[in-house]
Structures are given as structure tokens and as C-alpha cells.
C-alpha positions in Angstrom: 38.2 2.7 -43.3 35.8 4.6 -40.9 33.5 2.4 -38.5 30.7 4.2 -36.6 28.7 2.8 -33.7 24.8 3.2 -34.4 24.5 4.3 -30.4 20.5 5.4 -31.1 20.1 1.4 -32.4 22.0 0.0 -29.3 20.0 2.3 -27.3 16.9 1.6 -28.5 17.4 -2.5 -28.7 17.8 -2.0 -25.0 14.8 0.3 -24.3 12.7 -2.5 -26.2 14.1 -5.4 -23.9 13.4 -3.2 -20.8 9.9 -2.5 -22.1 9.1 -6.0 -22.7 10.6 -7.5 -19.0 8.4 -5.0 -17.1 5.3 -6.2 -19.5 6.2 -9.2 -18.3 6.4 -8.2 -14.9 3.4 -5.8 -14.9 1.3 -8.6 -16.3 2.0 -10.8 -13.0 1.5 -7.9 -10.5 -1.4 -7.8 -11.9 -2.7 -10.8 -12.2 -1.7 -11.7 -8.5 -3.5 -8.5 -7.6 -6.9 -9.5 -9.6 -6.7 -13.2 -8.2 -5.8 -12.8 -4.7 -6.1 -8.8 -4.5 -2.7 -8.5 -2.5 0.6 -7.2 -3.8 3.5 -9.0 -5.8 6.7 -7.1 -5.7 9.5 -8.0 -8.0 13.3 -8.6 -7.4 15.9 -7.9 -9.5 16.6 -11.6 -10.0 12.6 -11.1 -11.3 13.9 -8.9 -14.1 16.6 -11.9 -15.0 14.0 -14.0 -15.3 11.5 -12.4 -17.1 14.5 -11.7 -19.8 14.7 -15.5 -20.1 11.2 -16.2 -20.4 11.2 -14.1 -23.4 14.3 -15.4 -24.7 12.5 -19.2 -24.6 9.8 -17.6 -26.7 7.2 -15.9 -24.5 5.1 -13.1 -25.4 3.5 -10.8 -23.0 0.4 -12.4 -24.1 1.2 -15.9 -23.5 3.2 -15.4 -20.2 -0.1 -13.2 -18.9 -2.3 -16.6 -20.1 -0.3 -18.9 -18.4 0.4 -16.9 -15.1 -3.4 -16.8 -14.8 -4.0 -20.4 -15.5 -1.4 -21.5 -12.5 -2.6 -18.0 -10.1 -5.9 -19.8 -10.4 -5.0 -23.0 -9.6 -3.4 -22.0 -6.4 -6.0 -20.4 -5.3 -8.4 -23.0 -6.1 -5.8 -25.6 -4.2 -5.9 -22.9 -1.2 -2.0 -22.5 -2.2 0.0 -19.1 -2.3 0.8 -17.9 -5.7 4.3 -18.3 -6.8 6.5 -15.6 -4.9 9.1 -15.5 -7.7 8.9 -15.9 -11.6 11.6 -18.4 -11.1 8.7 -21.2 -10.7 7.8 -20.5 -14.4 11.9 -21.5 -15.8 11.7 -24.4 -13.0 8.2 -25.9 -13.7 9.1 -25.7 -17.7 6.0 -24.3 -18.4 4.7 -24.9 -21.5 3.5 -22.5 -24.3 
């Protein structure tokens, strides 16, 4: 019996996954840009948790919709946007 390792699959899987936590990523920068016009930079421990946001089900689309929502809200409560995506996991944001 012969087994063989798809590498290109494995390969591409994680490509996909990498793609999809800077989406996530890119789509705070920028929304912390638009709202406030001032830089977010993300941490490695941003990258964990951007991977589990979308393991709990978020889509680019949806995370980008509900970073807005709370962005705003600081701003309109005179607040600091969240620093880290960390307060997403800890708030238990909904869909």
C-alpha cells in the first residue's frame, strides 16, 4: 500500500486561512483609519484572534459590519477604539 501526502492541498488550505485572517485584519485597519483617521497596527496575538473569530463563524463581511458598529460607538462615547481584536472574543459579539 502506497500513501501520498497531497502537499499542494495542505499548502493551499493554509494560504486560504492566511488570506482570510489578514481580511479580517485589513478590514479593522481600515475601519479604524476611516472612523478615527489614525493607524491600527496588529500583533501577532491579532492574527490568533482573527483565526478564532472565523472559526466561531465570522465572515469578513460580518466582522467588517460589526467592527464598524462598535468603532462608531466609541467615537460617538468620546472612547478609543478597541486596541486589540481580543475585545471582539471577550465582549461575545454577536453575529
Amino acid at each position: 500500500v502506497k500513501v501520498t501526502l497531497n502537499n499542494n492541498s495542505i499548502y493551499s488550505n493554509i494560504y486560504s486561512k492566511e488570506i482570510l485572517i489578514n481580511s479580517i485584519i485589513n478590514s479593522y485597519t481600515n475601519v479604524v483609519k476611516q472612523t478615527y483617521g489614525s493607524d491600527w497596527k496588529a500583533s501577532e496575538q491579532d492574527k490568533v484572534t482573527a483565526d478564532k473569530l472565523l472559526q466561531l463563524g465570522y465572515t469578513t463581511e460580518q466582522f467588517k459590519d460589526l467592527a464598524s458598529k462598535v468603532v462608531t460607538q466609541t467615537l460617538k462615547d468620546n472612547k478609543q477604539p478597541p486596541n486589540t481584536l481580543q475585545y471582539f472574543l471577550d465582549k461575545e459579539a454577536s453575529l
